[in-house]
VOLODO-620158 format. One record per atom (N, C-alpha, C, CB): y, x, z. Coordinates in pm, whole numbers, plus 50000, padded with zeros to 5 digits. Glycine has a CB too. Example, Ala and Ser with C-alpha at 12.3 -4.5 7.8 and 13.67 -1.06 7.14 Angstrom:
// residues 2
494315131950780
495505123050780
496705132050780
495535113150905
497755128550708
498945136750714
500035129050787
499405140850572
This chain:
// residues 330
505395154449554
504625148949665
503175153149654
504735133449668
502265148149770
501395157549753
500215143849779
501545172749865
498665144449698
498135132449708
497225135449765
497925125349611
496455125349896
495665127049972
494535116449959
496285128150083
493485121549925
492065116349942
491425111150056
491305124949913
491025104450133
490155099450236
488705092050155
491125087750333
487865099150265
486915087150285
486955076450350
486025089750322
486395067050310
486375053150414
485625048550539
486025043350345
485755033250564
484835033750644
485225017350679
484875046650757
484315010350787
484934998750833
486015001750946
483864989450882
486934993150907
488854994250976
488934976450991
490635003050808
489874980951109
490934972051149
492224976151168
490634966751253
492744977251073
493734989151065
495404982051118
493734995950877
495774963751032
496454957051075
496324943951119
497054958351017
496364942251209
495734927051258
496934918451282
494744927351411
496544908851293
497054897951351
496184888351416
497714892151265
497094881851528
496234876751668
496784860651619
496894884551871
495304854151602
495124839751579
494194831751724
494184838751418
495064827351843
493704827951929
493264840152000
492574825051844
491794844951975
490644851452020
490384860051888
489404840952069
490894859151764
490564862951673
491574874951649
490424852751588
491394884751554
492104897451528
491624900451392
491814909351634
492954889651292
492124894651158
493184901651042
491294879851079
492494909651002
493394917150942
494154911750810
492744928650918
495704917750816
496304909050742
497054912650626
496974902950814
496374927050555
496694932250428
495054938650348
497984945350462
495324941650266
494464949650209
494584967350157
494254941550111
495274971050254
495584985150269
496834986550412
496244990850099
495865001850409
496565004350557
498455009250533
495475020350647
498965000250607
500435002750600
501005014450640
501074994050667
502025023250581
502895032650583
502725037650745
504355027050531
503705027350788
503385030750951
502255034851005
503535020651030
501235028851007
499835032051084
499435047851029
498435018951036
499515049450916
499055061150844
499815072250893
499195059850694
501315072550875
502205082350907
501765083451058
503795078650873
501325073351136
501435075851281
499935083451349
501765059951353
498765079751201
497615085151238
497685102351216
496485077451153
498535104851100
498445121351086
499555127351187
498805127050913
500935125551253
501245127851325
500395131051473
501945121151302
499975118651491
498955122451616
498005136351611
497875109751627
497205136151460
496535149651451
497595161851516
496155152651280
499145162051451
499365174751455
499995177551556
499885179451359
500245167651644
500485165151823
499065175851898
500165142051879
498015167751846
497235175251858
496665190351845
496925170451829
497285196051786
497105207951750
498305217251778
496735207451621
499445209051796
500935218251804
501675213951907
501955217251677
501375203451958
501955194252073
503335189452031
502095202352218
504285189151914
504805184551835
504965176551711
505005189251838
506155170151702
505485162451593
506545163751454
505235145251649
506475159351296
507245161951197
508385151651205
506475162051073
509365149751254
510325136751260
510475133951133
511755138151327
510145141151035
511005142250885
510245134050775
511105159650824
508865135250837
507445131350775
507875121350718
506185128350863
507235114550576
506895097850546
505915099450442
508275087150487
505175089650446
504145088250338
504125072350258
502645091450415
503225069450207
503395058950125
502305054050212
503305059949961
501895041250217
500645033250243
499255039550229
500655022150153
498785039550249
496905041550220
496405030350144
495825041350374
496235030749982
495215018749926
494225024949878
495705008949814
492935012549892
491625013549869
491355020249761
491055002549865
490265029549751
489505027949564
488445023349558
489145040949472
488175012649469
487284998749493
486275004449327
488604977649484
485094996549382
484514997149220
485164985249114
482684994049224
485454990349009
485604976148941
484894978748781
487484970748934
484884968448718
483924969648588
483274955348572
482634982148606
481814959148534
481124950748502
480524941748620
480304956848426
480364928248606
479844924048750
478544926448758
480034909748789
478274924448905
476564929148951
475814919148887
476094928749132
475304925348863
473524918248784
473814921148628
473124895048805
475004925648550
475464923148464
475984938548385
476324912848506
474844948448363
475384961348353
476024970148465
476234959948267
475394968948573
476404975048706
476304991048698
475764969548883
475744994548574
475835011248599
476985015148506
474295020848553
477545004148456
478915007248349
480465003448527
478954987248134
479785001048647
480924999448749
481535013148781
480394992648886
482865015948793
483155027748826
484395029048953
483495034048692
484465036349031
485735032949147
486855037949062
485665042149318
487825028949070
489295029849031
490355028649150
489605018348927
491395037849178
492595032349271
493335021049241
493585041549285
493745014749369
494034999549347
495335002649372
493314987149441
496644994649374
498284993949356
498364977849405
498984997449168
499494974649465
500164960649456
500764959349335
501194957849560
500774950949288
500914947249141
502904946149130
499854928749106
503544949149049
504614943849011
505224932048987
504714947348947
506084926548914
506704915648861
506034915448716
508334916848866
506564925348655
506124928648517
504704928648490
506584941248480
503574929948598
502494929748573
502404912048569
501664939148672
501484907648498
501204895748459
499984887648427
501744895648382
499364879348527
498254872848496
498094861748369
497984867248614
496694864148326
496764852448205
496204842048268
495944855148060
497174832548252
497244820748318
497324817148482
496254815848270
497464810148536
497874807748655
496694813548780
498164792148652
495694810948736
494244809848827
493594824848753
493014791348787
493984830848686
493104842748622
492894856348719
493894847948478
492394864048752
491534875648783
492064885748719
490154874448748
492304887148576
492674897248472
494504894748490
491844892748289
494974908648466
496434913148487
496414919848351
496844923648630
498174920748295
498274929548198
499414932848234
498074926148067
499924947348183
501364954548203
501484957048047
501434970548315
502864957247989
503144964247873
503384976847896
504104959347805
503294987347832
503485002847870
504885003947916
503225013847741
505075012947992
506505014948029
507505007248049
506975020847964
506734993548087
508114980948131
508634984548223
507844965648173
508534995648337
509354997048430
510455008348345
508545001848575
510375016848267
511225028948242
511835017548151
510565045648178
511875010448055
512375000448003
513334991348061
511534995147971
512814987748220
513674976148233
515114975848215
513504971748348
515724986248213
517044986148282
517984988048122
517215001148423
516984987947995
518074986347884
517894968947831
517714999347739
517524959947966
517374945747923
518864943447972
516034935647999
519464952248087
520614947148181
519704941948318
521644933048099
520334930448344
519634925948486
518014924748458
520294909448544
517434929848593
516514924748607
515594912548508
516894922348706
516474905248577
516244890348545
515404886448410
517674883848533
516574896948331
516254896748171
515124900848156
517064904748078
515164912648202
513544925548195
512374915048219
513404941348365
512414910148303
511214897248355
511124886748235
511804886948516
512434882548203
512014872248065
511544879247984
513074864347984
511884890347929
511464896147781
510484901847819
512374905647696
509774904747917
507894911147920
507804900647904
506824918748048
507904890447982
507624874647981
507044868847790
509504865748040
507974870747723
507674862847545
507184872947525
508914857547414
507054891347567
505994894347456
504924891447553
505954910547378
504804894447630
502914891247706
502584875347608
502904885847972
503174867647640
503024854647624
502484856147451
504544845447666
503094864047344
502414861347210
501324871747187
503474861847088
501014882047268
500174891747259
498994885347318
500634904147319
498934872747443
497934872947495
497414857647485
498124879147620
498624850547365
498304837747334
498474824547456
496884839547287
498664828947590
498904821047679
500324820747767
497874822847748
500004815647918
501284810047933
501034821948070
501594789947948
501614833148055
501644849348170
502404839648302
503144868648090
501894845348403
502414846548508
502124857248660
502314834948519
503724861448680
503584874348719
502334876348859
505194878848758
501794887748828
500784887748974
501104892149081
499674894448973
501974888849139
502544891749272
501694893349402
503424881649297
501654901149444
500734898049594
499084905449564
500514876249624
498514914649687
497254911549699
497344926749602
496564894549649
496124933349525
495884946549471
495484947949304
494714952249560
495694957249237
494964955849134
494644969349100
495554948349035
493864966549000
492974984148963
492814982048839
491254989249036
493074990448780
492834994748618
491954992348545
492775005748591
491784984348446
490164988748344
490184995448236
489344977248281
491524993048191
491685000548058
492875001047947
490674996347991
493195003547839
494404999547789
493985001447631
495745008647850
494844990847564
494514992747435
495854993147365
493554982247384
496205002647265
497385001147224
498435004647332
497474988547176
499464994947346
500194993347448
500564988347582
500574991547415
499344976347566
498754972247647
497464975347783
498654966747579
497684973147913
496954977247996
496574965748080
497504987548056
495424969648081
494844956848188
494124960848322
493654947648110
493864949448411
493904953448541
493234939848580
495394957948607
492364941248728
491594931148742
492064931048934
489764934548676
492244916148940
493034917949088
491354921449167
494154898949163
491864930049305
490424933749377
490854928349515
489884952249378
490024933149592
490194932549724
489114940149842
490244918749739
488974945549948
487994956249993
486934939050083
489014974050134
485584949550062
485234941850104
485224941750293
484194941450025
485124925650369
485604917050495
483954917650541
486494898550460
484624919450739
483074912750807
483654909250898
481654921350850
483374898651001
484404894451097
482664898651207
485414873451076
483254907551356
481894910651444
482684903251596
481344932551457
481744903851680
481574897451771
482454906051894
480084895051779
483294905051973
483254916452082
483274908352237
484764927752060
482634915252322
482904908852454
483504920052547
481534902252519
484964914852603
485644923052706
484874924952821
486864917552747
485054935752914
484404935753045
485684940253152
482994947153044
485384933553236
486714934453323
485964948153371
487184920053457
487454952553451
487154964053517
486984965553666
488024971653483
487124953053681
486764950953846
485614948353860
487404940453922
484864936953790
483574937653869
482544938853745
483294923353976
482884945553623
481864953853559
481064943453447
480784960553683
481944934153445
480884920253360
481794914953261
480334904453472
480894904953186
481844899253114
482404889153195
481394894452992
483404876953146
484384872253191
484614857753134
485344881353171
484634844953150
485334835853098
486344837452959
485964832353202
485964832052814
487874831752788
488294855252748
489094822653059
487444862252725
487184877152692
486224874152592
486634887552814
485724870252541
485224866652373
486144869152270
484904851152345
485884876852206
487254883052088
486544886851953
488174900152150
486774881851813
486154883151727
487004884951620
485344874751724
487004903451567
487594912551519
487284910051355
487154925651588
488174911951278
487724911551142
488054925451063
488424899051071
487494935451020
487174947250951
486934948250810
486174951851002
487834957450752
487464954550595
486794970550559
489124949650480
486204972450449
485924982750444
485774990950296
484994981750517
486495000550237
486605007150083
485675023950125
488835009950018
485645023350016
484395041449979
485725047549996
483285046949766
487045045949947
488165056849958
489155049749940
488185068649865
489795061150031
491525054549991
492515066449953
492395045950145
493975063849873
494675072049824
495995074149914
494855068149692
496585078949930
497725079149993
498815089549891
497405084450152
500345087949897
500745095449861
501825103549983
501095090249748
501915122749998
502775123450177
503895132850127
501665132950346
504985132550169
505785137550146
504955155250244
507205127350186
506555164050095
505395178350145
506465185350247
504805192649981
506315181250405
506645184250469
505685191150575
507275176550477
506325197750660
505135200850765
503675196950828
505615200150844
504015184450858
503105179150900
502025173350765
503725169350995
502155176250675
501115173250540
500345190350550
502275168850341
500895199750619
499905214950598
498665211250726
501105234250649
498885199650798
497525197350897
496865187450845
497755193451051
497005180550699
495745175750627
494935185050553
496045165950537
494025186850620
492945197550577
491505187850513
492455208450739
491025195650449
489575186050404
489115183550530
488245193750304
487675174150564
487215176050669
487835166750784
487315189150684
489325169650815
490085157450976
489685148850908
492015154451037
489905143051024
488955127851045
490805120751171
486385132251191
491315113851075
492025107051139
492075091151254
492535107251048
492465090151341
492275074651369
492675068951364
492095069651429
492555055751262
493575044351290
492695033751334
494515039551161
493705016751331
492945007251402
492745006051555
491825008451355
492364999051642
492784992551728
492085001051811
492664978651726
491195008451827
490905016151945
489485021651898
490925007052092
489065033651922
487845039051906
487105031451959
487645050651943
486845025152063
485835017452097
485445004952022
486055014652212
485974998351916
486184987051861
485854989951697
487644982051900
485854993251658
485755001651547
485515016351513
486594999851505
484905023351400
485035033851368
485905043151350
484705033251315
487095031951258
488265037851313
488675053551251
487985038251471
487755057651124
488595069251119
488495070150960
488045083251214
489715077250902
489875081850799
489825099350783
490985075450768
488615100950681
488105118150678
489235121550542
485855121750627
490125132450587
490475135250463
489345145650359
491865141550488
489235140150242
488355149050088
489175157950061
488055140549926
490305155150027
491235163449935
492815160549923
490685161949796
493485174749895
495045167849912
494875178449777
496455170250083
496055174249696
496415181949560
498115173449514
494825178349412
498425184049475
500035180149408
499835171749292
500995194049350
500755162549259
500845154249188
501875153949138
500565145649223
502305147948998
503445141548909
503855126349014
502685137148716
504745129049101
504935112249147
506415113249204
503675105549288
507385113749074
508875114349129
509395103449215
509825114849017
510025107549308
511215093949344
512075093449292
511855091849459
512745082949302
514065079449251
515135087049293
514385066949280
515805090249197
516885104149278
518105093849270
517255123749165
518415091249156
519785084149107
519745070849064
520375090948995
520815063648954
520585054548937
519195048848881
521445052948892
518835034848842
517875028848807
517155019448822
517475032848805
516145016748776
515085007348819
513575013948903
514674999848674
512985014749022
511885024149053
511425011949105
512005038549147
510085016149170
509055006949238
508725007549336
508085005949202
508554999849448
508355001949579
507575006449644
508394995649622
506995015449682
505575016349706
505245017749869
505005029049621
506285014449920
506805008550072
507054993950060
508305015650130
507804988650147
508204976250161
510234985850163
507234965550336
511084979050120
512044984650053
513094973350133
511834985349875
514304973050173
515524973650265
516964977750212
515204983250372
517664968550129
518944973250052
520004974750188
519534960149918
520084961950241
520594961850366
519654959250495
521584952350360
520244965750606
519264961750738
520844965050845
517354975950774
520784953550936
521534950151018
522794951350997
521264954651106
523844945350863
524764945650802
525184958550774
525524938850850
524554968650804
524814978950673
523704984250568
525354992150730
524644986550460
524124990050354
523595003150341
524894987750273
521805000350309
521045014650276
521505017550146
519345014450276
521375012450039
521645015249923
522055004349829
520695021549884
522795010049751
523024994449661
522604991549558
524164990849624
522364979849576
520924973749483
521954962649378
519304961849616
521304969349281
521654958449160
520804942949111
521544967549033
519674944949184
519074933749165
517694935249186
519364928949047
516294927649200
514924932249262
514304919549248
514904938249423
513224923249193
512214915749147
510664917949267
512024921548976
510654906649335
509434908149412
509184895149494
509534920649507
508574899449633
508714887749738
509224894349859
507304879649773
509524883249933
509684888350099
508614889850204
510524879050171
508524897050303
507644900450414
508564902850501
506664911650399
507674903450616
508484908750754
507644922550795
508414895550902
508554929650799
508304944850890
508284940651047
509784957850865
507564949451102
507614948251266
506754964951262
506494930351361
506804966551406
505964975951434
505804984251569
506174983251346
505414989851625
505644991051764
506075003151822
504594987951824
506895005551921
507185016851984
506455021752124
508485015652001
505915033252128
505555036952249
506605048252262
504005040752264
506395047452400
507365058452495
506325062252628
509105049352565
506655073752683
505865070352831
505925067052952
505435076352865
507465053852903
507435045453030
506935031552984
508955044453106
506485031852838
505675017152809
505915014052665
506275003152906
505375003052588
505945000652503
506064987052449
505615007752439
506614984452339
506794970652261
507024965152108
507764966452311
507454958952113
507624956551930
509024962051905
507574937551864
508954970751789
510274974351745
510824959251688
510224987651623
512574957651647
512874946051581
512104943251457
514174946151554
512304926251463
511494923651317
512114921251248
510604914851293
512394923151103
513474918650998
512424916250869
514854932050965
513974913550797
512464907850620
513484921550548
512694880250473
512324919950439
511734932150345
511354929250253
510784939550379
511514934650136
510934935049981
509574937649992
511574946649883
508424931049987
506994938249986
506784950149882
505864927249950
505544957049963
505114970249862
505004958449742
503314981749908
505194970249593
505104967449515
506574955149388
503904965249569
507514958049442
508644953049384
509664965049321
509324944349494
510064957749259
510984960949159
512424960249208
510774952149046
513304974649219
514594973449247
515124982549147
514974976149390
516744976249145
517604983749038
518434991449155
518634972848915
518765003949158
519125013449274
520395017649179
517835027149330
521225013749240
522515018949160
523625030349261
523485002949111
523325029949356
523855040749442
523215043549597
525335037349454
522105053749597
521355057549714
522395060149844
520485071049676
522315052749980
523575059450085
522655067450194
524715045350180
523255072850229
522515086950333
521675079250464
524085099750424
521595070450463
520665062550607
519245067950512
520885038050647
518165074850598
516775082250522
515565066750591
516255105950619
515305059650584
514555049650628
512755055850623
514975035750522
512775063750530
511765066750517
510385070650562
512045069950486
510655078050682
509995079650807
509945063750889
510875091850896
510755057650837
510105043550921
509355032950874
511035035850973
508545040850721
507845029050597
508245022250519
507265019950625
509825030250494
510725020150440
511205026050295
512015017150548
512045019550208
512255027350134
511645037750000
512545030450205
510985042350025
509895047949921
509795047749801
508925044149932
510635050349685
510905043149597
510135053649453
512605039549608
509455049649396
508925056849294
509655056249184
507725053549266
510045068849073
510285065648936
508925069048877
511525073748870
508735056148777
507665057348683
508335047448554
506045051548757
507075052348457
507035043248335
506555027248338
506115050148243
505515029948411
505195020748436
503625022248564
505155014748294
502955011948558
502195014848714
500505020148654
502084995548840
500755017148545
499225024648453
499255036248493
499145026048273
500675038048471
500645054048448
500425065648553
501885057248397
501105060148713
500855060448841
499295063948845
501305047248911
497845049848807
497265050848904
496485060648775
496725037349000
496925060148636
495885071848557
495975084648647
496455076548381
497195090548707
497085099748758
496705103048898
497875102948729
496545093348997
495735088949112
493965094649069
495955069349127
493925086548955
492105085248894
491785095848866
491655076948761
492685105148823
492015122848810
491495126448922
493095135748781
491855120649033
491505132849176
490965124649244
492765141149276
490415111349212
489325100649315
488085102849300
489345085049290
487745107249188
486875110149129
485105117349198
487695117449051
């Protein structure tokens, strides 16, 4: 696969409508939006598009380190990940995450899942003297590793919620009840990983992609820095891999692949279709969130992938992922 650099900027990349309000409701731009922003480029340029295409999500690279006022020239940007099962906070309320090396290439000589989760579980627990619990949800970024151990500090990009006023188009003004107040987050860079298909030879340094709710409303664009090949296998065969989509064993009583067991949470996928007689919400169903743990014991030919689905990484573990992300953020 091939890894793509962006610069940042302030986005509204996924919203959700509370009211008058439009606030965004992840901390990285989802599979969909991304795959649908570089497609559009190469519409643009070829008047066709890659059906075959899929990419992984777009996440932030955030500074993390020392806090401000407090040595801030030891802060450095690191790529951020949704955290695993196996990754593990000390104590319930903590900030700081730890992974043991290679608990994901490991899991699968515990047997189930299940097990793999208890036994990181007692060693975190005597290595770190407390009572671990897994960090599910939300981002984390690397600080460092000692021994066998790796640690990680949960982040998040920084939020501004701005003001907007609609203007009708009839009589040129604002309007009663057209008060709308957008919330925008904003990172120095983000990583993506794209499958190396066609439509990845029209990320060039330089495009400037759009996502988010409309050029007029936001900035709205992601500049690609750099694309370069990477070490980032998928899962071919059996195993344990990591999601780096939101992941689908079954969807509408048939079976994508068969899953031996998965460690994560649930979400709902949705997403929208245009055509050019109109459009709407594709169906909504639930989903493994980015960042879970499945045991893949027999892949079946339905390719989900092009629809944000699916995506399944083999790694050792997720250190190891973003050490090699951190060579080329740089």
């Amino acid at each position: 696969m091939r890894l793509v650099v962006f610069s940042g900027g302030w986005l509204n990349y996924s919203s959700r409508r509370v009211m008058n309000y439009y606030l965004v409701d992840r901390d990285f731009i989802p599979a969909t939006t991304l795959r649908g922003a570089i497609l559009a480029e190469m519409y643009s340029q070829k008047g066709s598009v890659d059906e075959d295409f899929y990419t992984s999500p777009a996440f932030p690279v955030l500074e993390v380190g020392a806090e401000p006022g407090r040595g801030g020239a030891s802060r450095r940007l690191a790529p951020t990940a949704p955290p695993h099962a196996l990754v593990m906070l000390k104590g319930r309320k903590g900030r700081e995450a730890y992974e043991l090396e290679g608990c994901i290439g490991d899991a699968s000589s515990y047997g189930p899942l299940l097990e793999a989760l208890k036994a990181v579980h007692e060693k975190l627990k005597e290595k770190l003297e407390s009572e671990p619990k897994p960090a599910l949800g939300g981002l984390v970024a690397p600080l460092g590793k000692s021994e066998d151990l790796a640690s990680y500090a949960r982040v998040s990009p920084e939020a501004t919620v701005e003001m907007h006023v609609a203007i009708s188009k009839r009589t040129g003004s604002s309007m009663k009840g057209m008060l709308y107040a957008y919330e925008y987050k904003r990172a120095p860079k983000y990583w993506a990983l794209v499958a190396e298909t066609e439509a990845a030879d029209y990320l060039k340094p330089g495009v400037a992609l759009r996502v988010g709710r409309g050029r007029s409303r936001a900035p709205g664009a992601l500049r690609v820095e750099k694309v370069v090949g990477v070490k980032a296998e998928e899962l071919a065969g059996p195993g344990v891999g990591y999601c780096i989509t939101p992941c689908v064993p079954r969807l509408f009583g048939r079976e994508v692949f068969q899953a031996g067991g998965a460690l994560g949470y649930y979400d709902i996928y949705n997403a929208w279709f245009t055509v050019d007689g109109g459009s709407g919400f594709k169906p909504a169903f639930r989903v493994l969130a980015e960042g879970a743990l499945v045991e893949v014991r027999e892949r079946a030919s339905v390719d989900l992938r092009p629809a944000g689905l699916n995506l399944i990484l083999s790694i050792g573990d997720l250190y190891g992922l973003l050490g090699e992300v951190a060579r080329h953020v740089g």
